[in-house]
C-alpha positions as CSV (number, residue, x, y, z in Angstrom):
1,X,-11.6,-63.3,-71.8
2,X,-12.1,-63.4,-75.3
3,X,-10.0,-61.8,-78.5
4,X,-11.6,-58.8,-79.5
5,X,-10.2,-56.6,-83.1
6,X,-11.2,-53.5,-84.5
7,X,-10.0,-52.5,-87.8
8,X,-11.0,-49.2,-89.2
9,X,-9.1,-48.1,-92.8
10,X,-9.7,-44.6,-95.0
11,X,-10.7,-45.1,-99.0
12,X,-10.4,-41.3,-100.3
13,X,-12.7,-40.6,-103.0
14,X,-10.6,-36.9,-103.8
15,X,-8.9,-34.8,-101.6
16,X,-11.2,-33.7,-99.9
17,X,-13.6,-36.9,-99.3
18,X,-13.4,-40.1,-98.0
19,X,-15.0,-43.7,-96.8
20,X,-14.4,-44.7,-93.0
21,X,-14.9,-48.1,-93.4
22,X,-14.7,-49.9,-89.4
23,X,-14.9,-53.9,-88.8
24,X,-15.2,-55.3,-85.6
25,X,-15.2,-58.6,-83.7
26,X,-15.4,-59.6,-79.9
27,X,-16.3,-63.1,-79.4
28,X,-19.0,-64.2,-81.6
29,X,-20.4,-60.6,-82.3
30,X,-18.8,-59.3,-85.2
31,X,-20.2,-56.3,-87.3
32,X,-19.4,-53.9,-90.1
33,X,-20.1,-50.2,-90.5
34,X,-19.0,-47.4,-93.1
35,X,-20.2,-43.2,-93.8
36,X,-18.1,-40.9,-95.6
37,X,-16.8,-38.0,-94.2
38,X,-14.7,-35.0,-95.3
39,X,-11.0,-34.7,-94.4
40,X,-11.5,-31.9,-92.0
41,X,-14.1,-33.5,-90.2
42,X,-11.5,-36.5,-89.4
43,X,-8.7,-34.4,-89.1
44,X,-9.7,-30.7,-87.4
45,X,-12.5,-32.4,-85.2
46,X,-12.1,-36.4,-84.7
47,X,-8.3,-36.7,-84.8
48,X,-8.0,-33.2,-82.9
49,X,-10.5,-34.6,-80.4
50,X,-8.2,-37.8,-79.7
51,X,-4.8,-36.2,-79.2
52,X,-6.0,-34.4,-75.8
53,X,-5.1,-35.6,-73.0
54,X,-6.5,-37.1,-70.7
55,X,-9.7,-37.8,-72.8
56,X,-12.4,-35.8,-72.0
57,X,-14.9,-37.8,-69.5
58,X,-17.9,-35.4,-70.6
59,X,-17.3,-35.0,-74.4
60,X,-15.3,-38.0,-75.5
61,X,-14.4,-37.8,-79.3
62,X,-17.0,-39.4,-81.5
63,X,-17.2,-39.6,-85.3
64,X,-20.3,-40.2,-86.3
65,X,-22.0,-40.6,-90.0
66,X,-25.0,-41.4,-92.3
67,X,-27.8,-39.6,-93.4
68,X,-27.7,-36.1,-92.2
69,X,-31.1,-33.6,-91.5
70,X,-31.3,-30.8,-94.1
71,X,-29.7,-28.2,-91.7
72,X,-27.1,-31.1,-90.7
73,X,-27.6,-30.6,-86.8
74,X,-28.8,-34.5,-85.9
75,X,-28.5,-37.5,-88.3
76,X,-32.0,-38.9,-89.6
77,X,-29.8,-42.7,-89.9
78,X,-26.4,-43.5,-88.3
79,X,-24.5,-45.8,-90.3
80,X,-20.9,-45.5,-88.2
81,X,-20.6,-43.7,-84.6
82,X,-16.8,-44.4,-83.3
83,X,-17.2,-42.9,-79.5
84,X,-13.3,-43.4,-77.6
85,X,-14.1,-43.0,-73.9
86,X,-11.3,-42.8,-70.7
């Protein structure tokens, strides 16, 4: 079995923005992936989202970002989806 990492860190921008910047390699796939995001999305949703337990089967956390539809309901380009599954 191979070594797989993930690294994911947080560059704020202010207090109330920030850069989720994710790296990963498994094998010889490796890839890179950043969106910004504000703090409450990360904390009150994502973060909030990965504390229950057990993980939720049906609607398993996900952070996702990029270029967002006027009414910001679907994105129009995902740059970084983060889905943590049971």
């Amino acid at each position: 079995m191979s070594e797989a990492e993930l690294q994911l860190s947080y560059e704020p921008e202010d207090e109330r923005h920030g850069q989720v910047i994710v790296s990963v390699r498994s094998g010889e796939f490796a890839g890179k992936g950043d969106a910004w995001f504000t703090r409450a999305q990360l904390q009150d949703t994502f973060l909030v989202a990965l504390r229950e337990f057990p993980l939720s089967t049906s609607k398993p956390p996900i952070l996702e970002g990029g270029y967002w539809t006027d009414d910001s309901k679907s994105l129009v380009q995902c740059h970084l989806r983060i889905a943590v599954r049971p």
